[in-house]
N, C-alpha and C positions, 0 to 999 in steps of 0.2 A: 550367240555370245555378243556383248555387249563393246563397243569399242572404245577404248581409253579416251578421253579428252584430255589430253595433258597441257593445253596451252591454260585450262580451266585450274587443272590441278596444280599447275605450277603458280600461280598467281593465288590462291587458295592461301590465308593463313591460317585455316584448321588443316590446311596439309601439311604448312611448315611446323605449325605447333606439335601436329605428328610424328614426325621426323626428328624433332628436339628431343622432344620426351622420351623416343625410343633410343637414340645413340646416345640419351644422358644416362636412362637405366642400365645398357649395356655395359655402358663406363662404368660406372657403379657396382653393378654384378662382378666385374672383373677387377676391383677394388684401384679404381688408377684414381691418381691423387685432384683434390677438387679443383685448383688452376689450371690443370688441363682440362677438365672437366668445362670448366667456365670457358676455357679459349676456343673448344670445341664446338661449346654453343655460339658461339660469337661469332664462329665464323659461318659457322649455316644461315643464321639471322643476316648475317651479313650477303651472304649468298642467296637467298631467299630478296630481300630488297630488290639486291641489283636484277633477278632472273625476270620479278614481276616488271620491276620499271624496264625493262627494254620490253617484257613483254605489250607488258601497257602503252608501248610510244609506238609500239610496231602495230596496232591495232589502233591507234590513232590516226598514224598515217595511213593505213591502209582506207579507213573509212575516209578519210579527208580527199583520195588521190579518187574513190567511190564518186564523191559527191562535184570534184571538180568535171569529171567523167562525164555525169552526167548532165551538169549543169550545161560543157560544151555541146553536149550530144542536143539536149533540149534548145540551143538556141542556135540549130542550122538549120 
């Protein structure tokens, strides 16, 4: 069995697109009105932003803290 990459999938906007489309139909299926409908999406979209950009900064810094590493390592 294959193991989840979520740092991959959380940064993913055909995941988040996923995730829209599916708690928009649900809404929908269950007939709740279209403003909450839209505030719903908004905020996933909004959640989705923020979860990539820290992901994204945290893998910036990780490779940066990589290369300073090595860079000291390389000149002892």
């Amino acid at each position: 069995m294959e193991k989840i990459n979520w740092k991959q999938k959380l940064t993913s906007r055909k995941f988040w697109c996923a995730i829209v489309g599916f708690v928009t139909a649900i809404l929908t299926a269950f007939k709740v009105n279209e403003m909450t409908i839209e505030q719903v999406t908004a905020i996933i979209s909004a959640t989705a932003v923020l979860i990539a950009y820290i992901i994204g900064e945290g893998m910036v810094d990780t490779a940066r803290a990589k290369s300073e590493s090595a860079e000291k390592t390389e000149g002892q």
